[in-house]
BAMAR-976337 format. One record per residue (C-alpha): residue number from 1; x negated, y, z negated. Coordinates in Angstrom, 3 decimals, decimal comma. Example, Ala and Ser with C-alpha at 12.3 -4.5 7.8 and 13.67 -1.06 7.14 Angstrom:
<sites>
{1 {-12,300 -4,500 -7,800}} {2 {-13,670 -1,060 -7,140}} 
</sites>
This chain:
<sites>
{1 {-43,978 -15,944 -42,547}} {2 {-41,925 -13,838 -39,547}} {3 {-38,958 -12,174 -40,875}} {4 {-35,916 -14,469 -41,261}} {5 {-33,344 -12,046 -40,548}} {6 {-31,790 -11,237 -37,185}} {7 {-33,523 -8,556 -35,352}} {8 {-31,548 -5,602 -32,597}} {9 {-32,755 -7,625 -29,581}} {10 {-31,348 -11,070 -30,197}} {11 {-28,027 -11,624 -28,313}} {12 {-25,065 -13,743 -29,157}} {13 {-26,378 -16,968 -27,983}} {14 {-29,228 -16,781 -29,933}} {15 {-27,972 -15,287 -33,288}} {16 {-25,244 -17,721 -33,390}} {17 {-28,095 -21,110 -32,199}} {18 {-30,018 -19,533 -35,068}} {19 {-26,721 -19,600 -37,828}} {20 {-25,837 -22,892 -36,440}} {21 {-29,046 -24,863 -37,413}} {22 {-29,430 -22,898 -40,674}} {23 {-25,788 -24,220 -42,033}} {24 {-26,443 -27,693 -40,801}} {25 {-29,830 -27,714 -42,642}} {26 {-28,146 -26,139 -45,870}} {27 {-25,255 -29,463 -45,303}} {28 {-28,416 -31,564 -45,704}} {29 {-29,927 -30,626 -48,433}} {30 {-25,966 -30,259 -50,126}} {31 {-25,615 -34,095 -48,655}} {32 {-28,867 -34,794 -50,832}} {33 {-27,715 -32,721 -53,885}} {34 {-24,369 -35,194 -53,991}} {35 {-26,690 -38,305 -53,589}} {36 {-28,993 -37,978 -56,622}} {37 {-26,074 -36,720 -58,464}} {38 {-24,138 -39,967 -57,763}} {39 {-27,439 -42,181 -58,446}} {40 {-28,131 -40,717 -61,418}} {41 {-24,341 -41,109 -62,447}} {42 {-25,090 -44,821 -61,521}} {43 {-27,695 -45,467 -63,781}} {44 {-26,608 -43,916 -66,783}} {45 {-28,833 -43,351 -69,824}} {46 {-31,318 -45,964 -68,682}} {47 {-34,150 -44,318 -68,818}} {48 {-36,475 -45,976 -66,085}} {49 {-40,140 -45,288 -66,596}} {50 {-43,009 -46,557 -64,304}} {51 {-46,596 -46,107 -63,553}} {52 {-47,211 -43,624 -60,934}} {53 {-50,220 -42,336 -58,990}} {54 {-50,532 -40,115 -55,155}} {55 {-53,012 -38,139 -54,018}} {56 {-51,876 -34,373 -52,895}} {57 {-49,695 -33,786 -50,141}} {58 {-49,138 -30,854 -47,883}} {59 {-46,499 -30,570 -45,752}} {60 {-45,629 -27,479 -43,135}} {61 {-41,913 -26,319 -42,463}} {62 {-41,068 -25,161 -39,453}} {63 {-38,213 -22,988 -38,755}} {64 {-36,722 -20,915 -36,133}} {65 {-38,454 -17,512 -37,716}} {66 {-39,721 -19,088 -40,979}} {67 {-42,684 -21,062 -41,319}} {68 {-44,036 -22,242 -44,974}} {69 {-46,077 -24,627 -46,829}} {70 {-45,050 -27,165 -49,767}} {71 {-48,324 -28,099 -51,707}} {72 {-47,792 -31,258 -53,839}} {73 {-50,454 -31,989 -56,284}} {74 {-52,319 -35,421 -56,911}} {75 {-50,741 -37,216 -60,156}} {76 {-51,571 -40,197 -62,258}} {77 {-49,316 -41,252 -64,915}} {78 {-45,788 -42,228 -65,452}} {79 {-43,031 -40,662 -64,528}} {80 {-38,983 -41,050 -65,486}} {81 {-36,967 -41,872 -62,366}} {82 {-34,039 -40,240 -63,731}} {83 {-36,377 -36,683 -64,091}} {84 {-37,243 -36,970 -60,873}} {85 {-34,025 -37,113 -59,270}} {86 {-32,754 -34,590 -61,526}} {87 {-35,812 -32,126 -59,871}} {88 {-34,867 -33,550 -56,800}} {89 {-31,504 -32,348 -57,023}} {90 {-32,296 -29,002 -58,687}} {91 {-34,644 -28,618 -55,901}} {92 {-32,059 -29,354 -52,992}} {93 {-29,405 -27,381 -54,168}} {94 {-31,612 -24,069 -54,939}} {95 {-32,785 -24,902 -50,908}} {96 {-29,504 -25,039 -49,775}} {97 {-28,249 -21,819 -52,117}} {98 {-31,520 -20,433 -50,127}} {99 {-30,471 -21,340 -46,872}} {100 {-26,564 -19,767 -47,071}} {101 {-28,258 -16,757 -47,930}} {102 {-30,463 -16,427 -45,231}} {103 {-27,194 -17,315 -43,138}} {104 {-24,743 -14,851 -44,649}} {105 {-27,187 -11,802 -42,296}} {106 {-26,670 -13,813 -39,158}} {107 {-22,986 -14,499 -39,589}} {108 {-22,799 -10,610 -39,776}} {109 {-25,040 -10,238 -36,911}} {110 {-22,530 -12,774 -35,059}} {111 {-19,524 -10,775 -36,320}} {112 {-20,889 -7,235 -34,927}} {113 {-21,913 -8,777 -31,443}} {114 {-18,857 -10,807 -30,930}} {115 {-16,861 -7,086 -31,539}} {116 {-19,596 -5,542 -29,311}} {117 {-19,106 -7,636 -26,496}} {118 {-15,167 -7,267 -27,420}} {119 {-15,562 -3,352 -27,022}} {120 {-17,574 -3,833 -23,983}} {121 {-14,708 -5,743 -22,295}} {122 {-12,525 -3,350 -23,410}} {123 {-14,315 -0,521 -21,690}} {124 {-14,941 -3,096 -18,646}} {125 {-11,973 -3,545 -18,359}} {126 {-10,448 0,140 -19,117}} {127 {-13,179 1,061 -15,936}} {128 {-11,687 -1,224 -13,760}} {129 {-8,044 -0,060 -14,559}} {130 {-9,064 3,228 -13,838}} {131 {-10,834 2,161 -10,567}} {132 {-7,807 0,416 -9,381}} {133 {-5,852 2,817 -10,089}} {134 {-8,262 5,347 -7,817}} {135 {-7,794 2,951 -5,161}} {136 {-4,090 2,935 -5,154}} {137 {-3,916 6,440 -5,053}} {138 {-7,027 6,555 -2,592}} {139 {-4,854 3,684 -0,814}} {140 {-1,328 6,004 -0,983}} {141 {-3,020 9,496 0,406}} {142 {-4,303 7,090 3,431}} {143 {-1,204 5,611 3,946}} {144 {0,645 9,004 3,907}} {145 {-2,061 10,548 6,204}} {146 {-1,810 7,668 8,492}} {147 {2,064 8,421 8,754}} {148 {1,678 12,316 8,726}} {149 {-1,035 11,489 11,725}} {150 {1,669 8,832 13,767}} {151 {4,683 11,396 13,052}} {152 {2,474 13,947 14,830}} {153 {1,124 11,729 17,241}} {154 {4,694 10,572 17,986}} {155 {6,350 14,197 18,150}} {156 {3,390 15,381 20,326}} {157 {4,591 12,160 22,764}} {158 {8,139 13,263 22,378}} {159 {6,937 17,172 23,322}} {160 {5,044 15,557 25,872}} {161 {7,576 14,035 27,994}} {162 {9,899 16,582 27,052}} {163 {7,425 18,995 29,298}} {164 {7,275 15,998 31,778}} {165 {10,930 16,321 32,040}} {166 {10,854 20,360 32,467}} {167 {8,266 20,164 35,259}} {168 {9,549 17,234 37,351}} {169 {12,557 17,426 39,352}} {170 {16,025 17,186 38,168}} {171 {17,518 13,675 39,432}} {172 {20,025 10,997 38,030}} {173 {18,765 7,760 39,040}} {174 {21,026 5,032 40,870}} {175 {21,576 3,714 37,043}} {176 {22,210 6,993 35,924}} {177 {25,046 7,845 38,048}} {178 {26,769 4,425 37,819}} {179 {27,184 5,420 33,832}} {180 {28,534 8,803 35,071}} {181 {30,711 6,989 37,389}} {182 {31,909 4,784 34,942}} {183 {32,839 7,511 32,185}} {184 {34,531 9,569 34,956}} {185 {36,353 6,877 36,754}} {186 {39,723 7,340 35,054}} {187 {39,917 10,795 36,542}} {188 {40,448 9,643 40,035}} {189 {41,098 11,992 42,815}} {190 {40,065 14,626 40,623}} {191 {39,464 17,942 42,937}} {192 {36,072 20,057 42,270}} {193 {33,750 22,000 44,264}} {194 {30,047 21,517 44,302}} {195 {27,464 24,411 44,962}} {196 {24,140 24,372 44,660}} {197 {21,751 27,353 45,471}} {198 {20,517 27,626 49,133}} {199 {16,604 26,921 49,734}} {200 {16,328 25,368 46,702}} {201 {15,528 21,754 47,482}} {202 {15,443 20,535 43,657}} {203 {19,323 21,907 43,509}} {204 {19,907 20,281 46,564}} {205 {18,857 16,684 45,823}} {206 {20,666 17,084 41,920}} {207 {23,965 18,219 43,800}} {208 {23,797 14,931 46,251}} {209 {23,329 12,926 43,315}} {210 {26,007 14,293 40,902}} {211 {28,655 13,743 44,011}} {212 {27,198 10,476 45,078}} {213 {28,404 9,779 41,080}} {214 {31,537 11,292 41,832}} {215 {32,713 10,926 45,525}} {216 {30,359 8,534 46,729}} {217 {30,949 4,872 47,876}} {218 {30,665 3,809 44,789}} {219 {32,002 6,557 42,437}} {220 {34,054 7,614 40,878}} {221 {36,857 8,639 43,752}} {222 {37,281 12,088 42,695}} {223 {37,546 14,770 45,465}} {224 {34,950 17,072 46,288}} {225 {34,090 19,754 48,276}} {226 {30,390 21,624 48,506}} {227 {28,114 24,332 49,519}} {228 {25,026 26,257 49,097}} {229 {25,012 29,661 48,713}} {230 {23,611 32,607 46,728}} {231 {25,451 34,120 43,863}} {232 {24,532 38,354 44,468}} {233 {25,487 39,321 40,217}} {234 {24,372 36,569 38,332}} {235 {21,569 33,936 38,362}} {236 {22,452 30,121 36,782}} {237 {20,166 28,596 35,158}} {238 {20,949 25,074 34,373}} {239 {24,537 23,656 35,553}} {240 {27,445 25,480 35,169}} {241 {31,010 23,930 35,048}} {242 {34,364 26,480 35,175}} {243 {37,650 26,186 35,216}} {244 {39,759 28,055 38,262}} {245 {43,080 29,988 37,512}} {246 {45,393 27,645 38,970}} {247 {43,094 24,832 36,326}} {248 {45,637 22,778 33,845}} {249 {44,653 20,636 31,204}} {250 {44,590 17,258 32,971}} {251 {41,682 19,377 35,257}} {252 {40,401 20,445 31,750}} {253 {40,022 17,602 30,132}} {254 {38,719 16,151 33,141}} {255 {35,807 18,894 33,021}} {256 {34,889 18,454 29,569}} {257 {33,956 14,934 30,329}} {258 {32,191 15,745 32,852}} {259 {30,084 17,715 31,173}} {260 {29,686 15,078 28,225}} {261 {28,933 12,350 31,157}} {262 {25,691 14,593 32,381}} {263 {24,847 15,991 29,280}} {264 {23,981 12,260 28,152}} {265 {21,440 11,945 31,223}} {266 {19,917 14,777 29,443}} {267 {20,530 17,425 32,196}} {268 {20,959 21,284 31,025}} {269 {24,422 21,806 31,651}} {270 {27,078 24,391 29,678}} {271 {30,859 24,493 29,914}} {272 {33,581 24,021 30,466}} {273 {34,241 27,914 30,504}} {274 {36,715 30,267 32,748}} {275 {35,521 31,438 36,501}} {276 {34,924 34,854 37,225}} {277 {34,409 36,686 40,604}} {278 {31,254 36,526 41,739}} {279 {29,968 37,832 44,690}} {280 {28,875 34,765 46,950}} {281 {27,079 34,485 50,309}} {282 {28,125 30,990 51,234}} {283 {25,535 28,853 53,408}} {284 {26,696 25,532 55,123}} {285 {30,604 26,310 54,256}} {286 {32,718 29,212 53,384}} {287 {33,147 29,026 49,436}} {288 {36,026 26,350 48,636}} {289 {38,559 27,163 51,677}} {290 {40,996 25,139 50,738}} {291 {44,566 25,577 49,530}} {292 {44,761 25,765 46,498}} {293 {41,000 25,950 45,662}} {294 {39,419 23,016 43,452}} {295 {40,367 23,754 39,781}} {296 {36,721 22,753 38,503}} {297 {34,041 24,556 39,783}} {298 {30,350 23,022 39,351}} {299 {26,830 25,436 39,974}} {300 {23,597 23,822 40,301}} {301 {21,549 26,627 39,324}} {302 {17,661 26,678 39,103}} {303 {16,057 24,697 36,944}} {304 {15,338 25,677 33,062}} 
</sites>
């Protein structure tokens, strides 16, 4: 006979197949228990006696881990009916007593390996908590590095065209200098002078577009008057707006908008501030001739 107890290797499935057949088996032998206890009930105290013979029987049980042999002997004589199913109900019920306790090991066994595989899914499930929890921090340092990486990518653009702007040529495009116009308009017939620095063609062309903005067709009808020249004591870097003497604050506030105007087109420029004698050699014109001179004074110095 194999052992009837559950061994370390079975799993769930089979532990709990194994309890499952044992209790139904027990049930049947309890269902035959009731029966000879009702027929015996039936009959009373008659006590039924016949003549009996049989030749010996063996018969072989076969069980999920249990395997056995019930030897009946040959018999001649008579027998009471009402012994035999009292031995036949004896019999049943010590088989099915039998059989609950070779099921009470494997409804432990079933017991320990349903908490197993509880505490496995615990742990499962603890593991993948943890991993997802990696992987939304794993997901959060990419996400920051990706914006650290486009915040420098996008400030090396911005430094980029920033130098694109210091190396190419000063200029307010036809677009440009219709905003100017338009912020500058309401100072009409404003009087300033213009000078740029002689030989330097990048002055030049900015000086020709700041006046198309302001005296041109189309601008802003103030009244100008230009040169190039050198300046012998100082050196302007930039744009340079001042104020005359004979300057009042109409010509002042007038100045500080201009200044505002092409500081938006992102020219270097710095003023409004006071003129001071500086010695000039004057190109095209003699500086400012006229009578009185321009209140504002613009320099278009070299570029930054």
């Amino acid at each position: 006979m194999s052992s009837l107890y559950p061994s370390e290797r079975d799993t769930l499935e089979v532990v709990t197949a194994l309890h499952a057949f044992i209790e139904r088996t027990a049930i049947l032998f309890f269902v035959g228990v009731v029966a000879c206890d009702t027929i015996l009930h039936l009959i009373g105290d008659n006590r039924l006696q016949n003549f009996v013979s049989w030749k010996e029987h063996v018969w072989s049980i076969d069980l999920p881990r249990f395997t056995s042999r019930i030897r009946l002997p040959a018999y001649t004589g008579r027998l009471s009916f009402k012994a035999i199913l009292k031995a036949v109900s004896l019999l049943a019920f010590g088989v099915a007593i039998g059989l609950e306790f070779i099921a009470l090991p494997y409804s432990e066994k079933i017991d320990e390996l349903t908490q197993s595989e509880r505490d496995d899914s615990r742990k499962q499930t603890t593991r993948s908590l943890i991993f997802a929890s990696g992987a939304n921090r794993d997901a959060k340092t990419a996400r920051a590095d990706t914006e650290k990486l486009r915040s420098e990518n996008l400030k090396l653009q911005m430094d980029v065209l920033r130098l694109r702007e210091r190396l190419a040529d000063r200029h307010l495009s036809a677009e440009q200098q219709l905003t100017v116009t338009g912020k500058l308009r309401r100072f009409s017939r404003q009087r300033c002078f213009v000078m740029w620095y002689a030989g330097n063609g990048e002055a030049s062309g900015l000086a020709n577009d700041i006046m198309m903005a302001l005296s041109g067709p189309d601008g802003a009808g103030w009244d100008t008057d230009s040169a190039a020249g050198e300046e012998m004591d100082r050196a302007i870097s930039g744009i340079l707006v001042e104020l005359r003497d004979n300057a009042v604050e109409t010509d002042r506030t007038a100045a500080t908008a201009l200044v505002s105007a092409l500081r938006a087109e992102r020219l270097e420029i710095s003023g409004p501030v006071p003129a001071r004698e500086v010695l000039t050699l004057m190109g095209v014109h003699p500086e400012n001739n006229r009578n009185p001179p321009d209140p504002i004074k613009i320099t278009i110095g070299r570029k930054p």
